[in-house]
C-alpha positions as CSV (number, residue, x, y, z in Angstrom):
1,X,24.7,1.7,-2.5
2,X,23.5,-0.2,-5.7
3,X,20.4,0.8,-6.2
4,X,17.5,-1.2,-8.2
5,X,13.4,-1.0,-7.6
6,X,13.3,0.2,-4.8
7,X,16.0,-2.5,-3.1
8,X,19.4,-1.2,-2.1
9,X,22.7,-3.6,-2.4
10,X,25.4,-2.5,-0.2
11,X,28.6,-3.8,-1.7
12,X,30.8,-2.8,1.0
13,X,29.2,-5.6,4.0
14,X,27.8,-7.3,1.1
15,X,23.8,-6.8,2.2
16,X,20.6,-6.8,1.0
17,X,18.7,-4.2,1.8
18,X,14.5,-4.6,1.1
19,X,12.1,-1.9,-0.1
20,X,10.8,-1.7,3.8
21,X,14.6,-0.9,5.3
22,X,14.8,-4.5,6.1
23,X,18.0,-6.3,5.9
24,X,17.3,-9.8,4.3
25,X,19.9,-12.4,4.1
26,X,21.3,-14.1,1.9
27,X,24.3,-16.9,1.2
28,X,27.4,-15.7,-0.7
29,X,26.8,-17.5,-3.8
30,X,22.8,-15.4,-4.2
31,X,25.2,-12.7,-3.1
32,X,27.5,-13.3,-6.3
33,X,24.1,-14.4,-7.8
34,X,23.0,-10.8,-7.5
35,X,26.0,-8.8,-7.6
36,X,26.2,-10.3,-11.8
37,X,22.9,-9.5,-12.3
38,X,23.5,-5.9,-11.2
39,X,26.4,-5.7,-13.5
40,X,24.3,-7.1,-16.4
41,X,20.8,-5.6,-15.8
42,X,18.5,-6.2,-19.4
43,X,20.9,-8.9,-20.6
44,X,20.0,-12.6,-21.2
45,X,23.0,-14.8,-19.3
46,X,22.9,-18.3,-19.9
47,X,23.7,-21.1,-17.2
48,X,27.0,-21.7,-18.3
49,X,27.7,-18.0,-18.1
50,X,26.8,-17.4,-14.4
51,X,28.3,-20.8,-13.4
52,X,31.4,-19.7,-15.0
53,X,31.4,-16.8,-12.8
54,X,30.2,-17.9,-10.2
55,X,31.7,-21.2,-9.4
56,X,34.7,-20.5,-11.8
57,X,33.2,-23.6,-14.1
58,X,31.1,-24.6,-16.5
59,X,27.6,-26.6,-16.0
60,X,27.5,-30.1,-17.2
61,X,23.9,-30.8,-18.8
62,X,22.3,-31.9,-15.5
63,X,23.1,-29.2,-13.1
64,X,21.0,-27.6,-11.7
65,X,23.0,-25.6,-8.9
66,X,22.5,-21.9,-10.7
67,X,18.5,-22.8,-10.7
68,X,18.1,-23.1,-7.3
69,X,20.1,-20.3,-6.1
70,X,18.2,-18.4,-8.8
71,X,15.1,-19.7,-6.8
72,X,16.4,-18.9,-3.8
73,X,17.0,-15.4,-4.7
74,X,13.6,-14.8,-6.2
75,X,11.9,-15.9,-2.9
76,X,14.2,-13.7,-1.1
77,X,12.9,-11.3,-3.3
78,X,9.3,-11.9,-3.2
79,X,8.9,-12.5,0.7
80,X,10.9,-9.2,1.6
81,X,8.7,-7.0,-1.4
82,X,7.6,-7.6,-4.8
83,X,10.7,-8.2,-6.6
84,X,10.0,-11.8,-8.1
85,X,9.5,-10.2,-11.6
86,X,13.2,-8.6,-11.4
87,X,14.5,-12.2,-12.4
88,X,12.7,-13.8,-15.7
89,X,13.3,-16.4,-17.3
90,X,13.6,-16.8,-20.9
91,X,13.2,-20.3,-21.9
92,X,16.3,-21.8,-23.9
93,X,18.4,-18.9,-23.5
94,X,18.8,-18.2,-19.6
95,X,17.8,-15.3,-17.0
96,X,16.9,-11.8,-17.4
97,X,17.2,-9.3,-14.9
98,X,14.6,-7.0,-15.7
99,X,15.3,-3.7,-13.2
100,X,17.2,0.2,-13.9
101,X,20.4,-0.3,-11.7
102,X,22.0,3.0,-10.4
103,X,24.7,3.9,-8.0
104,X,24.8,6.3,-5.3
């Protein structure tokens, strides 16, 4: 398991796993979403970084498709415990993944 405040990621079905045991579901791309911002925890990505890898391109100026899956996450994250701080914005620079990740 992946490991991070109290949520567990298991990378080998690819689930979230919420602070109360629960299994919460997400898409493949929040998925992908997540599994970057596990790798990078306490590192400012910008949008053209995580559509790079997530999409394998960059953004043009107007979209928007890495904000709401970033939205999408957080609410994930929020309804199933009180993880909508893990993901913070930092304005003109990108996102910020604010949890201690650890492997077990």
């Amino acid at each position: 398991y992946i490991i991070f405040d109290d949520w567990k990621v298991d990378p080998h079905k690819r689930v979230l796993i919420s602070p109360d045991n629960e299994t919460v579901p997400v898409s493949s791309a929040e998925y992908r979403l997540l599994n970057i911002f596990l790798q990078n925890p306490n590192r400012v990505l910008n949008r053209d970084q995580l559509m790079d890898w997530i999409a394998g391109r960059e953004s043009t100026p107007f979209d928007r498709s890495i904000d709401v899956q970033i939205s999408r996450l957080r609410q994930k994250l929020e309804t199933h415990g009180s993880g909508a701080h893990l993901i913070k914005t930092i304005r003109g620079e990108g996102y910020f993944f604010t949890a201690q990740v650890s492997k077990t």
